[in-house]
Backbone as numpy.savetxt, mean C-alpha at the origin, in Angstrom:
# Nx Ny Nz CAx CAy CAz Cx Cy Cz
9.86 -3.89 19.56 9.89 -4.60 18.27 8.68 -4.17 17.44
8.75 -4.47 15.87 7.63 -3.81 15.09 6.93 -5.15 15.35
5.22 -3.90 15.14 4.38 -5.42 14.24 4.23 -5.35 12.85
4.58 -4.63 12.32 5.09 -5.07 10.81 6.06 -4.04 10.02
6.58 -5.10 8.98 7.20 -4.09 8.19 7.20 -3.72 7.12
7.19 -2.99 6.51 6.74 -2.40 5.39 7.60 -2.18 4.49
7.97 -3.06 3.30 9.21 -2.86 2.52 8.63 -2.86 1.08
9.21 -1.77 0.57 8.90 -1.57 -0.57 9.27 0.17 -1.12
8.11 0.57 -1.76 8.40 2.20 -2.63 8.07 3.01 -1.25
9.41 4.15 -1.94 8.58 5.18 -1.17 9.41 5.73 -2.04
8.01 7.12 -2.27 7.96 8.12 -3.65 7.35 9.53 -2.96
8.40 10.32 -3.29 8.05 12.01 -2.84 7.22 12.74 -4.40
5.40 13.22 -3.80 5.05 13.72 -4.74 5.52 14.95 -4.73
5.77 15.61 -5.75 5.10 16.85 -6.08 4.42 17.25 -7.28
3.18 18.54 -6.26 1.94 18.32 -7.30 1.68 19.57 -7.51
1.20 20.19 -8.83 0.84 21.40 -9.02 -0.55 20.92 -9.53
-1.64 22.21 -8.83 -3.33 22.11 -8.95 -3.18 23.62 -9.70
-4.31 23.03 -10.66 -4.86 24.05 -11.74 -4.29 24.54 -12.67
-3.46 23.16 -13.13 -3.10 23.01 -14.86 -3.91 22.85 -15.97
-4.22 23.79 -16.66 -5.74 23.51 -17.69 -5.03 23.53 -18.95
-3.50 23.31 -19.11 -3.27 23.29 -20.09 -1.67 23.36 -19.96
-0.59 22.42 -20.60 0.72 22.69 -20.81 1.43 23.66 -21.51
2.50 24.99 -20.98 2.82 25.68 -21.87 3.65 25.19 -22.69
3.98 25.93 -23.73 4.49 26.20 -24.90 5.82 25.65 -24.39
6.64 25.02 -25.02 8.51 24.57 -24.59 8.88 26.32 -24.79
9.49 26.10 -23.67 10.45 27.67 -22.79 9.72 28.42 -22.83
8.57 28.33 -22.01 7.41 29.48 -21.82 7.31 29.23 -20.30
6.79 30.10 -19.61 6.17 29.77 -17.90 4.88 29.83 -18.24
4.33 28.47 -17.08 2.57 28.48 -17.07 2.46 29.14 -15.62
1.68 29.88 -15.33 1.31 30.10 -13.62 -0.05 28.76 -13.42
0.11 28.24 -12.01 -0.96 27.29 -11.83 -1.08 28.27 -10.25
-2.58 27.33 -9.73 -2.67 27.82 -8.55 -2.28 27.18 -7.14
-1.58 26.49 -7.23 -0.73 25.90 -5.76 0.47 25.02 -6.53
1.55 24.06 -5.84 2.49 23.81 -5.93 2.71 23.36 -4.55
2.73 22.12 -4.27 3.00 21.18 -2.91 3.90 20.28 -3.26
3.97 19.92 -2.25 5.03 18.57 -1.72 4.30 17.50 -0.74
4.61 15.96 -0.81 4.13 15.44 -0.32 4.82 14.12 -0.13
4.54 13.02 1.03 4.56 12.11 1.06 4.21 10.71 0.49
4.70 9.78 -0.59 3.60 8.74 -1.11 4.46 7.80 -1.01
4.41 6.59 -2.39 4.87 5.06 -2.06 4.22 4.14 -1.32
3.56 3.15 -1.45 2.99 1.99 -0.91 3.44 1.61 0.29
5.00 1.65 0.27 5.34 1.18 1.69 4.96 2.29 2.69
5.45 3.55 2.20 4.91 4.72 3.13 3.70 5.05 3.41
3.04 5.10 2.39 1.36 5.25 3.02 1.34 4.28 3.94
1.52 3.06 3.50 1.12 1.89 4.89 1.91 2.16 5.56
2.49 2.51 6.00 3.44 2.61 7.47 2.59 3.68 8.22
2.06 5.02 7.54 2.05 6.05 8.21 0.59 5.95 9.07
-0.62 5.12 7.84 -1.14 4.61 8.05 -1.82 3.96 9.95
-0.44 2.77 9.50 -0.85 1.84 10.44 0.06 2.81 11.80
0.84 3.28 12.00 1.18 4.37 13.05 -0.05 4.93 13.35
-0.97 6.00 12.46 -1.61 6.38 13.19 -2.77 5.42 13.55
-3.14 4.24 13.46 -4.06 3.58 14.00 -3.79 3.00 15.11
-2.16 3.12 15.63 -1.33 3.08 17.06 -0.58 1.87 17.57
0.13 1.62 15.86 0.60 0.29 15.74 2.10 1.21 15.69
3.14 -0.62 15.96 4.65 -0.42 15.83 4.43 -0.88 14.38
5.25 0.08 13.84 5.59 -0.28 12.21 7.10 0.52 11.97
7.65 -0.35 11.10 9.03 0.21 10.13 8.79 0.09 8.98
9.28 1.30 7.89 9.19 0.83 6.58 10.75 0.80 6.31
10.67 0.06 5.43 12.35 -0.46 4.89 11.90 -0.36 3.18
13.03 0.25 2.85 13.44 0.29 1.13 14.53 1.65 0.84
14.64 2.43 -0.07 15.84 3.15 -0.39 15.28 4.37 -1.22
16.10 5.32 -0.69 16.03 6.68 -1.24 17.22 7.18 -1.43
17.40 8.08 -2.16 18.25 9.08 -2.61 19.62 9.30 -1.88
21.06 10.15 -2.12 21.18 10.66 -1.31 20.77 12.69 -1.69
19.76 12.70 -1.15 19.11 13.82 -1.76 17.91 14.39 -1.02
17.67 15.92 -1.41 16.48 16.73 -0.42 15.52 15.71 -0.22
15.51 15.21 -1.01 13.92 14.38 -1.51 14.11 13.16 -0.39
15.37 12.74 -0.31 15.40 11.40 0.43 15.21 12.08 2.13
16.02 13.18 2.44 15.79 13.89 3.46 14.40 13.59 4.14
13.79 14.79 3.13 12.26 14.90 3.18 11.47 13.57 3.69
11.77 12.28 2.87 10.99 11.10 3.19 11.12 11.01 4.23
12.21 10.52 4.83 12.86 10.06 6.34 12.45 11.20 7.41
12.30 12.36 7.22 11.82 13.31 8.22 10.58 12.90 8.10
9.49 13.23 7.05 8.15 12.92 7.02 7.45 11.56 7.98
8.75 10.45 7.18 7.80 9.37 8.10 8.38 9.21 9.80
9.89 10.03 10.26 9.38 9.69 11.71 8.80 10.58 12.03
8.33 11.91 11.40 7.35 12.76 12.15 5.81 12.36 12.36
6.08 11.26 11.73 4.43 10.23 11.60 4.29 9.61 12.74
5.66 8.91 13.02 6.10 7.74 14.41 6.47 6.62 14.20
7.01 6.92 12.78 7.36 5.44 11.86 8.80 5.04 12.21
9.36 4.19 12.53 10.47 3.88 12.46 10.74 3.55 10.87
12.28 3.98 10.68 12.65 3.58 9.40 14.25 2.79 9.32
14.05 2.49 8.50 14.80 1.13 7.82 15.57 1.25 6.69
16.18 3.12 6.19 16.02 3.23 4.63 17.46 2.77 4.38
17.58 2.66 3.14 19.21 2.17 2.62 19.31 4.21 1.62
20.40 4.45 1.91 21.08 5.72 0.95 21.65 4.93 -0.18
21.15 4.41 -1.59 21.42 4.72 -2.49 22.28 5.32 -3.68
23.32 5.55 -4.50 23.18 6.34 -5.49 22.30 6.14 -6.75
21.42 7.31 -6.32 20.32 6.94 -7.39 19.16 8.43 -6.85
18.84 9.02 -7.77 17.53 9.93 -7.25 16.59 9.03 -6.18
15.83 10.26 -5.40 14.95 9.13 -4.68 13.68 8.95 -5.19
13.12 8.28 -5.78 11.80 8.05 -6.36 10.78 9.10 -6.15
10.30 9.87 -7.00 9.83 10.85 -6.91 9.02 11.08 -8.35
7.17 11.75 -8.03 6.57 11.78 -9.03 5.89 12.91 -9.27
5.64 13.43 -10.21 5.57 15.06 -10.18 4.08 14.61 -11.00
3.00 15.67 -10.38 1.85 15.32 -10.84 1.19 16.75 -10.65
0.29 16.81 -11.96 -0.51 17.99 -12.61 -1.95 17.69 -12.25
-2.50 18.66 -11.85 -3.67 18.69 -11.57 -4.64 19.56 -12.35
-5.72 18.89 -13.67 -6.34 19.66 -14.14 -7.38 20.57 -12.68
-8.15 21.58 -13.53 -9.07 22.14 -12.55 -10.36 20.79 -12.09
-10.25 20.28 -13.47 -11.82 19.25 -13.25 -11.02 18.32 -12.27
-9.73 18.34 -12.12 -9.72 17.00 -11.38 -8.69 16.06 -11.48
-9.00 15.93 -12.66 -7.93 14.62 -13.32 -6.19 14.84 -13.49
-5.89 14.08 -13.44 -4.54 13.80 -12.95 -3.16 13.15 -13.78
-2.44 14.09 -14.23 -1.39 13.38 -14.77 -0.20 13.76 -14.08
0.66 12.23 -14.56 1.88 12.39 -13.77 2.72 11.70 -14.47
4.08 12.22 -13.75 5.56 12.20 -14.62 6.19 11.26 -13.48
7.16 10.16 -13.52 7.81 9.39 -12.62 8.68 8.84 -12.73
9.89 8.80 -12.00 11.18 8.70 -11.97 11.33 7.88 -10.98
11.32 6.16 -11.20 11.20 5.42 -10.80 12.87 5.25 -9.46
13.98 5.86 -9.60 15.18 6.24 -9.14 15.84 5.14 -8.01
15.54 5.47 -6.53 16.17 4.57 -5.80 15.22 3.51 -5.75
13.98 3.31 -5.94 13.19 2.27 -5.49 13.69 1.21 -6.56
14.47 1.47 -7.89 14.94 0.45 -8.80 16.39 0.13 -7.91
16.74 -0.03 -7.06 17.71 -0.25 -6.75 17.96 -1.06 -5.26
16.55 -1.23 -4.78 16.25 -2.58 -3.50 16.61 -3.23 -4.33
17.38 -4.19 -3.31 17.79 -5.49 -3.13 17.76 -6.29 -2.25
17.64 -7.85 -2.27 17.42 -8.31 -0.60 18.90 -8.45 0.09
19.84 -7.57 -0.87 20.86 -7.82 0.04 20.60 -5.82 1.44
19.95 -5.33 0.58 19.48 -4.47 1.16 18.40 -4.23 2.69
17.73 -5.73 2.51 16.94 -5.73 3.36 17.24 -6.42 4.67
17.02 -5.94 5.77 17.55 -6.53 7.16 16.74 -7.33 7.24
16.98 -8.72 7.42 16.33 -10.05 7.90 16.00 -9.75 9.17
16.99 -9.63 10.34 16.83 -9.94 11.72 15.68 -8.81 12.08
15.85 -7.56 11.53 14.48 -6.68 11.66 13.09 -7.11 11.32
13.40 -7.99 10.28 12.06 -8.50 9.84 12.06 -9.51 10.72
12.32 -10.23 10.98 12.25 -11.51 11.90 11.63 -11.27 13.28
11.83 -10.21 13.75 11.57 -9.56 15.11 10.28 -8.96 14.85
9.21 -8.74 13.58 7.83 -8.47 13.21 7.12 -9.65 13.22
5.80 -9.19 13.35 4.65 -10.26 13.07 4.66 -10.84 11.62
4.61 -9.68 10.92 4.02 -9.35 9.84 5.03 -8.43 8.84
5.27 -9.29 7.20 6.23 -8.34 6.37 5.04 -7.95 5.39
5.01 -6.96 5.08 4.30 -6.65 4.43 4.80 -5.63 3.21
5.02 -6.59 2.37 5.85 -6.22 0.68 4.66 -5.47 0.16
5.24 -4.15 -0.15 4.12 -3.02 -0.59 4.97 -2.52 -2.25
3.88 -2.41 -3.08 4.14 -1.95 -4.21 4.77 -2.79 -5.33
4.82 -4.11 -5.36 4.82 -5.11 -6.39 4.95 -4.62 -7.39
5.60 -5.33 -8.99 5.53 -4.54 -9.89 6.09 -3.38 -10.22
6.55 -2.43 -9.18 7.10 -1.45 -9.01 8.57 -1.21 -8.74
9.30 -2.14 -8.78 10.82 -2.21 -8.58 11.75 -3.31 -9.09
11.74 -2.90 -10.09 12.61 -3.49 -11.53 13.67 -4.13 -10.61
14.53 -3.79 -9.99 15.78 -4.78 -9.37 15.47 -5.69 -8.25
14.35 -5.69 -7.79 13.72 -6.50 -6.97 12.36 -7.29 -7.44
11.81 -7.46 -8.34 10.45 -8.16 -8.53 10.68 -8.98 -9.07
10.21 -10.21 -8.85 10.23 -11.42 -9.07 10.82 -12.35 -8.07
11.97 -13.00 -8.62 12.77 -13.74 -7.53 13.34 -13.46 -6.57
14.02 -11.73 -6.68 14.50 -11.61 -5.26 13.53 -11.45 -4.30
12.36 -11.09 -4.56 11.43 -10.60 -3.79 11.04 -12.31 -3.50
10.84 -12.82 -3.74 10.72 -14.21 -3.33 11.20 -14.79 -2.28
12.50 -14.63 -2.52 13.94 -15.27 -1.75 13.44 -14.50 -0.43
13.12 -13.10 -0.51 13.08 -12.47 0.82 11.91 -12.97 1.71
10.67 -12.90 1.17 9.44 -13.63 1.53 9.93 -15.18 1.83
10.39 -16.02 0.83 10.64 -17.19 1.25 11.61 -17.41 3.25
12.52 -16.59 3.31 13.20 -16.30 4.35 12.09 -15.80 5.42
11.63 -15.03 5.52 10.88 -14.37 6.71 10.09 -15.65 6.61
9.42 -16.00 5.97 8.38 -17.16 6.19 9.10 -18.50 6.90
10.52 -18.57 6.95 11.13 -19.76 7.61 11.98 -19.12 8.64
11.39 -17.77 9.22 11.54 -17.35 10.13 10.41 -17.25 10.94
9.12 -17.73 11.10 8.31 -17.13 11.53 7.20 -16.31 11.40
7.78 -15.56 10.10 6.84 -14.25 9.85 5.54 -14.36 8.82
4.45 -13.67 8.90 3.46 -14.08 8.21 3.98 -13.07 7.04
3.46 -13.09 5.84 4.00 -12.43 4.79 2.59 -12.16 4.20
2.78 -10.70 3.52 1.94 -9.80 2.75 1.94 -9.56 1.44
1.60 -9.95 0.35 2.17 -9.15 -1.01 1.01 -8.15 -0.92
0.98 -6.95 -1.38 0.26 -6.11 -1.94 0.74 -5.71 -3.62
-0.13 -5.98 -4.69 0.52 -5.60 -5.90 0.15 -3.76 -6.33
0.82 -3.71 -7.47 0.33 -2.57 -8.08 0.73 -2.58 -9.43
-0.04 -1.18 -10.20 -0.07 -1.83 -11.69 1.20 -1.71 -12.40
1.10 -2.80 -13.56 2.30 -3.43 -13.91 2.14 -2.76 -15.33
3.09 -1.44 -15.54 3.28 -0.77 -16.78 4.06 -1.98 -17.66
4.82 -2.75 -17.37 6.17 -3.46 -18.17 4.82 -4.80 -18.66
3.50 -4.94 -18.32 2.86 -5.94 -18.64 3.07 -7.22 -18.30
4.23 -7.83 -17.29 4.62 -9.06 -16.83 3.93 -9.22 -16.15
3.28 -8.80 -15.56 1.94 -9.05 -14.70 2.57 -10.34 -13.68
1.94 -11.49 -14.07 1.84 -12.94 -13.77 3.31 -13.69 -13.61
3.62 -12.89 -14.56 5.21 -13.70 -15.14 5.95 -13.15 -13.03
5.97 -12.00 -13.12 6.59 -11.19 -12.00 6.11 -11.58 -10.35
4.65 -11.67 -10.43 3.98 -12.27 -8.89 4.52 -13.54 -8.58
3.99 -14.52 -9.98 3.96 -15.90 -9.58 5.13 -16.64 -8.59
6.41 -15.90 -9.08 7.35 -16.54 -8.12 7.12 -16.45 -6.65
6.30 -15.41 -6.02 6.18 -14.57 -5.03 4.89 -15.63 -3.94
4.10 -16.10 -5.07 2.92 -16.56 -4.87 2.62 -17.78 -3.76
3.65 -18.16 -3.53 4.01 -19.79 -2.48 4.52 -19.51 -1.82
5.25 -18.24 -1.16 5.44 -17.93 -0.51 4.62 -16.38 0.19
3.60 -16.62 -0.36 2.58 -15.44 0.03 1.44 -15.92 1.42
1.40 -15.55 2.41 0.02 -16.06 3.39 -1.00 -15.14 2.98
-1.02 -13.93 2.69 -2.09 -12.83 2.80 -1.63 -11.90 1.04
-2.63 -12.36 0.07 -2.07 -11.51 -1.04 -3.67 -10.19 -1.10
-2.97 -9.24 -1.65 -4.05 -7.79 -1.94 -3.97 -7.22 -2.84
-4.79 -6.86 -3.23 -5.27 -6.75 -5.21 -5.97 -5.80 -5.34
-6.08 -4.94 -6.31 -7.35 -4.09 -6.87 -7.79 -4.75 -7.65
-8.88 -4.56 -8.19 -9.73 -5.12 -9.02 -9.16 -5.31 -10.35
-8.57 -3.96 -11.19 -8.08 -3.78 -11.84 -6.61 -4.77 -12.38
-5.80 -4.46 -11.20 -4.61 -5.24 -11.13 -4.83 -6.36 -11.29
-5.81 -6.85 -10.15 -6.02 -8.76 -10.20 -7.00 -9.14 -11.77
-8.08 -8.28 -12.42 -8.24 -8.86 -13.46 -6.92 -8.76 -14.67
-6.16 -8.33 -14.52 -4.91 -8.24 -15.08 -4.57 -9.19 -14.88
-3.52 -9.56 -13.99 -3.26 -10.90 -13.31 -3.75 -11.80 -13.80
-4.79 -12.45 -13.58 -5.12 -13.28 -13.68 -5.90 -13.45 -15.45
-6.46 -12.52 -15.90 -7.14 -13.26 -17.26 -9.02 -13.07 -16.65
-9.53 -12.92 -15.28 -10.60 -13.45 -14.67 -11.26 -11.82 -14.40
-12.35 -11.63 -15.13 -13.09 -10.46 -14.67 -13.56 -10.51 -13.06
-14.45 -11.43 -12.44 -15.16 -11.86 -11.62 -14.35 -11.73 -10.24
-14.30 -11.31 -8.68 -13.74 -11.80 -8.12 -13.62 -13.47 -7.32
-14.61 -14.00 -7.29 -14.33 -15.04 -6.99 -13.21 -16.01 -7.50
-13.54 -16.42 -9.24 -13.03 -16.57 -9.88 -11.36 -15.81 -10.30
-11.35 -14.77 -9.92 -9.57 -14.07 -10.07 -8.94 -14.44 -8.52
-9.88 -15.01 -7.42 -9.30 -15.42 -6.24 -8.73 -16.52 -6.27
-10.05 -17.54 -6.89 -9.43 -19.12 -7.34 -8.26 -19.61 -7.72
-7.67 -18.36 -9.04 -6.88 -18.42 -9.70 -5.79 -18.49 -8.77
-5.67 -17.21 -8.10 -4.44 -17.19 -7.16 -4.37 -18.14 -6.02
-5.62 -18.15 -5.29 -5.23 -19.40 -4.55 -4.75 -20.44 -5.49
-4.84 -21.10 -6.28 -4.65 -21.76 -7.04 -2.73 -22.32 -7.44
-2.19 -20.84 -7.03 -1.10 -20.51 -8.02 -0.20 -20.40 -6.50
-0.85 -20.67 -4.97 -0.17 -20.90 -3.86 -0.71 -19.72 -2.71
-0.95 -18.75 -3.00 -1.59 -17.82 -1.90 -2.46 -18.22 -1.12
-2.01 -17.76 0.18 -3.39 -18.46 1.47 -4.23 -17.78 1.46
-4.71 -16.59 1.35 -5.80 -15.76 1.47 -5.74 -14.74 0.56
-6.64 -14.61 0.47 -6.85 -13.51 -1.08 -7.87 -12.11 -0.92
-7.63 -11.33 -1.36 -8.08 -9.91 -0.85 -7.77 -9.26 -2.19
-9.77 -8.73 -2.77 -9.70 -8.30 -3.62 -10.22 -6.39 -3.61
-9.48 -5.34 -3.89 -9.85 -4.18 -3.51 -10.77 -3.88 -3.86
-12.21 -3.25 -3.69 -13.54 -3.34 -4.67 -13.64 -1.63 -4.70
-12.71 -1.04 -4.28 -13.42 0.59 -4.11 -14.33 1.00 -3.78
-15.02 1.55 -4.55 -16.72 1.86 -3.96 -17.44 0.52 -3.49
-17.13 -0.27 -4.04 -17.71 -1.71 -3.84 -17.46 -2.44 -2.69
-16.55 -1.64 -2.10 -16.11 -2.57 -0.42 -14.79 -3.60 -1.13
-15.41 -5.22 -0.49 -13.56 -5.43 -0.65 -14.90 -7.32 -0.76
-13.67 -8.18 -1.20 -13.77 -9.39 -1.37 -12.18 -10.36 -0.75
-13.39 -11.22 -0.31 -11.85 -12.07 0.85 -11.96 -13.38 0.40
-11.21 -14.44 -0.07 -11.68 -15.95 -0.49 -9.73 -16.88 0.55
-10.65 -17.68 0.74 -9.69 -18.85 1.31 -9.73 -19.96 0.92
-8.82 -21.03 1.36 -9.26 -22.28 1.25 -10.83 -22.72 1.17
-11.02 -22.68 2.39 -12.97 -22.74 3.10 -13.61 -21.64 3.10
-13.46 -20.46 2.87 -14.40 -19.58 3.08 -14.29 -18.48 2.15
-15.19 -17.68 1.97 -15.72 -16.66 0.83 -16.36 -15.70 1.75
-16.06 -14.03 1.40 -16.96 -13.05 2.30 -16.54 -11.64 1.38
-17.84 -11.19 1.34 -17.72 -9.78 0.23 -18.67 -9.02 1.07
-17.73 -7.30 1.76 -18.12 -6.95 2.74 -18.40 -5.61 1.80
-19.62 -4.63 1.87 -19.55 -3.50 0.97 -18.99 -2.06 1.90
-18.92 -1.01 0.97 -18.02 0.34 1.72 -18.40 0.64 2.51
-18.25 1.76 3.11 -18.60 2.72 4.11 -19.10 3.70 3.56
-19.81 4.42 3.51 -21.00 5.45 2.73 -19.44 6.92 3.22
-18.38 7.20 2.35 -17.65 8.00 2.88 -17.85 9.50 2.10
-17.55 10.44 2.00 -17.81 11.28 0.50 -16.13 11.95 0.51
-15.27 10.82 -0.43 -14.59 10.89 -1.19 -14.36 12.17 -1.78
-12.48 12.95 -1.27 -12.09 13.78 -1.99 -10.87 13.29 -2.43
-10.33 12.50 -2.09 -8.79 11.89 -3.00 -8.35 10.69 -2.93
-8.32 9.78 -3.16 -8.10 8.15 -3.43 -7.03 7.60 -3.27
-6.06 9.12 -3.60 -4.48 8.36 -3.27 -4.21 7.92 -2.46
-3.43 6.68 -2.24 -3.35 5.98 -1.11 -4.06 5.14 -0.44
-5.80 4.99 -0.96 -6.54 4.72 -0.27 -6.24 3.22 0.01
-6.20 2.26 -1.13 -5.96 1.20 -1.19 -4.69 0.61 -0.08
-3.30 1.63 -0.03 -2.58 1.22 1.13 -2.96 1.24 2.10
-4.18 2.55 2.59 -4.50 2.59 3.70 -5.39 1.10 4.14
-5.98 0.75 3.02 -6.79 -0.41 3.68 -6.11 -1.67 3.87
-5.03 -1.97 3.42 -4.09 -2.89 3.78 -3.39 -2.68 4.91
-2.94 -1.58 5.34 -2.45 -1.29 6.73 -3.76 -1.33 7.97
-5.07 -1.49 7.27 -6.04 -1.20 8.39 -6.18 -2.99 8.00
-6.28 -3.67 7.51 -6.27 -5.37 7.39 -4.68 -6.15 8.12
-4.03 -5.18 8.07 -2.60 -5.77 8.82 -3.00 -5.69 10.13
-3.33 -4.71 10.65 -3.79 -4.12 11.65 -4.37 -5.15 12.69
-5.73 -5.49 12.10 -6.56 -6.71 12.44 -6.03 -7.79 12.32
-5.62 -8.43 11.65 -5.21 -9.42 11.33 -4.21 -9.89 12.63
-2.93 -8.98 12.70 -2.22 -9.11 14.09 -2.44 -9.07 15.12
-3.89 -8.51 15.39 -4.37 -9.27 16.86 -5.73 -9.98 16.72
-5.49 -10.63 15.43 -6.23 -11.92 15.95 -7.75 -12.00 15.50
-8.41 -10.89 15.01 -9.76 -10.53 14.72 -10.36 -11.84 13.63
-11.33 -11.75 13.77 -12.34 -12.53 12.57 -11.80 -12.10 11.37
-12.14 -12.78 10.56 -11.86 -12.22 8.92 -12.58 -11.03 8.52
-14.25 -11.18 9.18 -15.59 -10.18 8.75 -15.01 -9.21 9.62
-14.62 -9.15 10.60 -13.93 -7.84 11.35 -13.04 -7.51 11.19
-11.35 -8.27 10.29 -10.49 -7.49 9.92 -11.20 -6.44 8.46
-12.28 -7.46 7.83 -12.20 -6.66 6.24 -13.61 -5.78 6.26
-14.00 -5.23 7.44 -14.70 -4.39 7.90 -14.54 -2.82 8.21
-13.06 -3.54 9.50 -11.95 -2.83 9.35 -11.17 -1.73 8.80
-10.84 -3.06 7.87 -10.35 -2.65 6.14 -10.46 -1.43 5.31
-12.13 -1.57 5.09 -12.85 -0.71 4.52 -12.97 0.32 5.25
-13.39 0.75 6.74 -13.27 1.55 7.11 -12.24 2.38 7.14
-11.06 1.76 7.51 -9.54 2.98 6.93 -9.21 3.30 5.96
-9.49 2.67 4.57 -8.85 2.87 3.36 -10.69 3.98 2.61
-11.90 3.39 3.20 -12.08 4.58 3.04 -12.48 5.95 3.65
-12.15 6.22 5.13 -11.41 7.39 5.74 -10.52 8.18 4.92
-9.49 7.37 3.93 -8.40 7.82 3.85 -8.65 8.66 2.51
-9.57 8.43 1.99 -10.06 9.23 0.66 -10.83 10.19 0.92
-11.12 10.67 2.34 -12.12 12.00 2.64 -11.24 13.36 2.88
-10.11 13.47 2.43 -8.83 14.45 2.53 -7.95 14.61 1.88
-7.35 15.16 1.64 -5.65 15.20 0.61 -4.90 14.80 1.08
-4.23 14.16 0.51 -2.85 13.53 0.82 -3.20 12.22 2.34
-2.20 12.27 3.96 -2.67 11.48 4.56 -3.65 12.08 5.64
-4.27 13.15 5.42 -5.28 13.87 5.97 -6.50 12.85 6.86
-6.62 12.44 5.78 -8.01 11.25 5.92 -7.78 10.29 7.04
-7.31 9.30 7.47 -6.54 8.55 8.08 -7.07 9.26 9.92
-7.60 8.22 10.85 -8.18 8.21 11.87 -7.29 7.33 12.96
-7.20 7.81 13.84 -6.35 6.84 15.22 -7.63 5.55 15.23
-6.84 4.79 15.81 -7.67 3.28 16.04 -9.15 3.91 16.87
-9.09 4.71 17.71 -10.28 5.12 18.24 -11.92 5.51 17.63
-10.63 6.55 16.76 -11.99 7.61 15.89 -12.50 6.72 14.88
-11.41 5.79 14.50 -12.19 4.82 12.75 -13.14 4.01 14.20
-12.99 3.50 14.45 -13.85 2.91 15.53 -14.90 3.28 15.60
-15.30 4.63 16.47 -16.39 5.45 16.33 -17.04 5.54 15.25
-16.30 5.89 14.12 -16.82 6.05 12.62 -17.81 4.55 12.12
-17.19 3.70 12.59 -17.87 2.30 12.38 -19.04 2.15 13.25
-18.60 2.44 14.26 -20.07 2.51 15.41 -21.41 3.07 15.08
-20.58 4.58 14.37 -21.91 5.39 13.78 -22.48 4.64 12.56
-21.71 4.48 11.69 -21.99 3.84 10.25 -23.15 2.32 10.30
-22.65 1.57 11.45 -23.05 0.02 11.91 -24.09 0.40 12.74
-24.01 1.53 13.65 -25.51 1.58 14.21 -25.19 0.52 15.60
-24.14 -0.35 15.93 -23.82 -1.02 16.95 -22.42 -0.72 17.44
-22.48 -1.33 18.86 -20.82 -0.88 18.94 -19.94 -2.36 18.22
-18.99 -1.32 18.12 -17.65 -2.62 17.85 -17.07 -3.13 19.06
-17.11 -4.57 18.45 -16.85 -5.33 19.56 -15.37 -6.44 19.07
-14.95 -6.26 17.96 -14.03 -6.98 17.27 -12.46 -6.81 18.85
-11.92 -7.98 18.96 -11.46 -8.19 19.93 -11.73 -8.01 21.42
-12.87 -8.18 21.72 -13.30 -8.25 23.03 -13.90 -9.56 23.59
């Protein structure tokens, strides 16, 4: 059986590096690479929490297409069990340019991920997890809001602890779209960005309040370089990064939610899941693509060295 599941986007990049400029309409540009890759919220966290040497499934919908292929090979070559629904619909897929300095634009075709439904989603699979963990909020027009509710509401009167993770909300409903989600949330996760969105509240304490406020049991704010912020009923804890040297970010944020699922399911302290936390999500930014990303052992070690003590979180 899984310990969690992971339902939500999954999005096939492809990326061309060393675009310094768009050609001309019906001209060819030459750039210097052209890849393919794995992404989506639910997928990073799945692949994620596999390699930290967890049971995980991700569940949501792709294509019937190369692209959907591609996903479903990618993530069981990870060790992911999958859950996908075939679609008619492209499979979510985002094509992204890479200046030389760096910066990043991208084109996205939001495709099968507009097309979850909870009639799509297997209950009894989820029921048989610890942990559901709804990845990519905001991100799936036929599912956000109430159905996504209904589904959370269900696993939660099954047993299951429930996850929202959001992401940013181009359509601007922000609040309008979570809130239904919100009372039936145990564990919600935020970027900074997103949650001062959300909420109206620069501050994290204050953008935690809010949501606890609005029904969420625990609150988890992403701080990036800044480490991470945790608020509860009774308790408050703002843990800072890991001194990492950062080459790509994508994903990072899933990764640290799959490294907080992680903990969380067997039981750890709060200061040791969001310790954790930080340690995988930022591993996961020292590489391209899921490069970064350490077995439960090595992030371990990595913490040992970093802390100067051993880890002792579940012993």
């Amino acid at each position: 059986m899984p310990e969690v599941v992971c339902l939500g986007i999954i999005v096939v990049d492809v990326w061309a590096r060393g675009v310094d400029r768009w050609p001309a309409r019906g001209t060819l540009g030459l750039v210097d690479e052209i890849g393919m890759g794995l992404g989506g919220c639910a997928a990073n966290a799945g692949i994620t929490f596999a390699r930290l040497g967890g049971e995980v499934v991700v569940m949501g919908a792709v294509g019937h297409d190369g692209f959907g292929d591609f996903a479903l090979s990618t993530l069981r070559e990870a060790g992911v069990e999958v859950s996908v629904a075939r679609v008619d619909a492209p499979t979510s897929a985002t094509l992204i340019t890479v200046h030389p300095d760096g910066e990043r634009t991208f084109l996205h075709c939001t495709g099968a991920d507009g097309r979850l439904t909870p009639e799509l989603v297997d209950m009894d699979l989820v029921a048989s997890a610890g942990l559901l963990h709804l990845a990519g909020v905001n991100l799936m027009p036929g599912f956000d809001g109430e159905p996504e509710a209904q589904v959370l509401r269900a696993a939660q009167a099954r047993g299951v602890t429930t996850l929202v993770d959001t992401a940013w909300d181009d359509t601007g409903r922000w609040m309008e779209t979570l809130r239904p989600l919100l009372p039936h949330t145990d564990l919600l996760m935020s970027s900074i960005g997103e949650a001062q969105a959300l909420t109206g509240e620069m501050e994290p304490p204050a953008i935690a309040q809010r949501l606890l406020d609005e029904g969420a049991g625990l609150v988890g704010v992403k701080l990036g370089p800044e480490g991470s912020y945790f608020r509860t009923a009774d308790r408050e804890l703002r843990l800072p990064a890991y001194p990492v040297h950062p080459v790509d970010g994508t994903g990072a944020g899933d990764a640290f939610v799959a490294g907080f699922s992680y903990g969380w399911l067997r039981g750890w302290d709060l200061e040791d899941i969001g310790r954790f936390a930080n340690a995988v999500g930022g591993l996961a930014t020292t590489a391209l693509g899921h490069g970064g990303e350490k077995s439960y052992e090595d992030t371990v070690a990595m913490i040992e060295a970093w802390d100067g003590r051993p880890w002792t979180a579940g012993s």
